[in-house]
N, C-alpha and C positions, 0 to 999 in steps of 0.2 A: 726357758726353764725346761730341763730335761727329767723324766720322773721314768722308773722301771715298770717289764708291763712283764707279764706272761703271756706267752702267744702258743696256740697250738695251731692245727691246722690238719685236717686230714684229708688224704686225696686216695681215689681208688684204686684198691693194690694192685687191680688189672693192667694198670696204665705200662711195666717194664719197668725194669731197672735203669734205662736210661733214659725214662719219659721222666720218673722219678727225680733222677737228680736233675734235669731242665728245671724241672720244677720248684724244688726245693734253691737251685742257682735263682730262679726268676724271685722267689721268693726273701731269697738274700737282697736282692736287686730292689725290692721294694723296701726294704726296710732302710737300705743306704741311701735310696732315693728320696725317704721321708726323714733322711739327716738324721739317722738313728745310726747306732751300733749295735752289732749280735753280739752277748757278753758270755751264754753258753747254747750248747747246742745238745738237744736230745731227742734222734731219733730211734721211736718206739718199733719203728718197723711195721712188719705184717701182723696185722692183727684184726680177728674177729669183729662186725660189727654186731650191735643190740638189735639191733632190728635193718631190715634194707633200707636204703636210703637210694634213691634214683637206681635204684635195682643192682645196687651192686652190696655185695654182703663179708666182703672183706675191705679194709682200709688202710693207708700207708699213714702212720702218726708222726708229725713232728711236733716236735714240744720246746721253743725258746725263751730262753731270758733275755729281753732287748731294754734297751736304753732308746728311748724317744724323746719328740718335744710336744708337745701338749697336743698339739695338731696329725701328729702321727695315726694316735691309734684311730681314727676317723679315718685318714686316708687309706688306711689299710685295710679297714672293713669297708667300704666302697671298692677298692680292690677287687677283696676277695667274692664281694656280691656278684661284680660282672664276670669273676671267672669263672665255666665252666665245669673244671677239672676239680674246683675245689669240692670239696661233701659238705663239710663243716670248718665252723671256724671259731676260734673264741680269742679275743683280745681282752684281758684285765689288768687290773693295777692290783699286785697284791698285797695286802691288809698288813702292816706291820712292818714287821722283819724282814728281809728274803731272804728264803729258807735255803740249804742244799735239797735237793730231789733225793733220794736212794735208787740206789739203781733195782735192785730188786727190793717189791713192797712187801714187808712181811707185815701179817698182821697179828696182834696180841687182842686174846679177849681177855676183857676182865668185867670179872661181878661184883659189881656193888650190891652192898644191903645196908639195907636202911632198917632201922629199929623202928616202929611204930609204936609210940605210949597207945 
């Protein structure tokens, strides 16, 4: 039984533009190896991180929608434990619906008020 995941994954933006895509290939390469398919692909690119992380202070983001089988997302996060190169990693199943992403995030504030008797 195959269930959808969201997968991000960021690596350090030091690495080059063609360490980069090894990586992002080895990446793909794991996920067809745990008899999944990649359904979209977004990467976020160069981006700031919050704080350092193994001393590197910028990160390369990718962000996929995969199709796995139960056993996927485990082997992916053992994966990515033993790789080096990784920063971070997040593998979920997401809640509901799966949404489209926006490419650019805009945000809206809005106030509520509440009446107090």
């Amino acid at each position: 039984m195959n269930g959808t995941y969201e997968l991000t994954v960021v690596y350090p933006a030091d690495l080059g533009e063609t360490k980069n895509k090894k990586a992002l290939q080895a990446l793909e390469g794991l996920v067809e190896k745990s008899k999944g398919r990649i359904i979209e692909k977004r990467d976020f690119g160069r981006k700031p991180l919050a704080y350092p992380i193994k001393k590197a202070t910028e990160g390369y983001y990718a962000h996929w929608l995969v199709e796995l089988p139960t056993t996927g997302p485990q082997a992916l996060t053992k994966a990515f434990s033993m790789d080096e190169k990784v920063l971070r990693y997040l593998v979920v199943k997401p809640y509901g619906k799966v949404i489209d992403i926006p490419k650019k995030k805009v945000i809206k504030k809005k106030i509520i008020t509440k009446k107090i008797s």
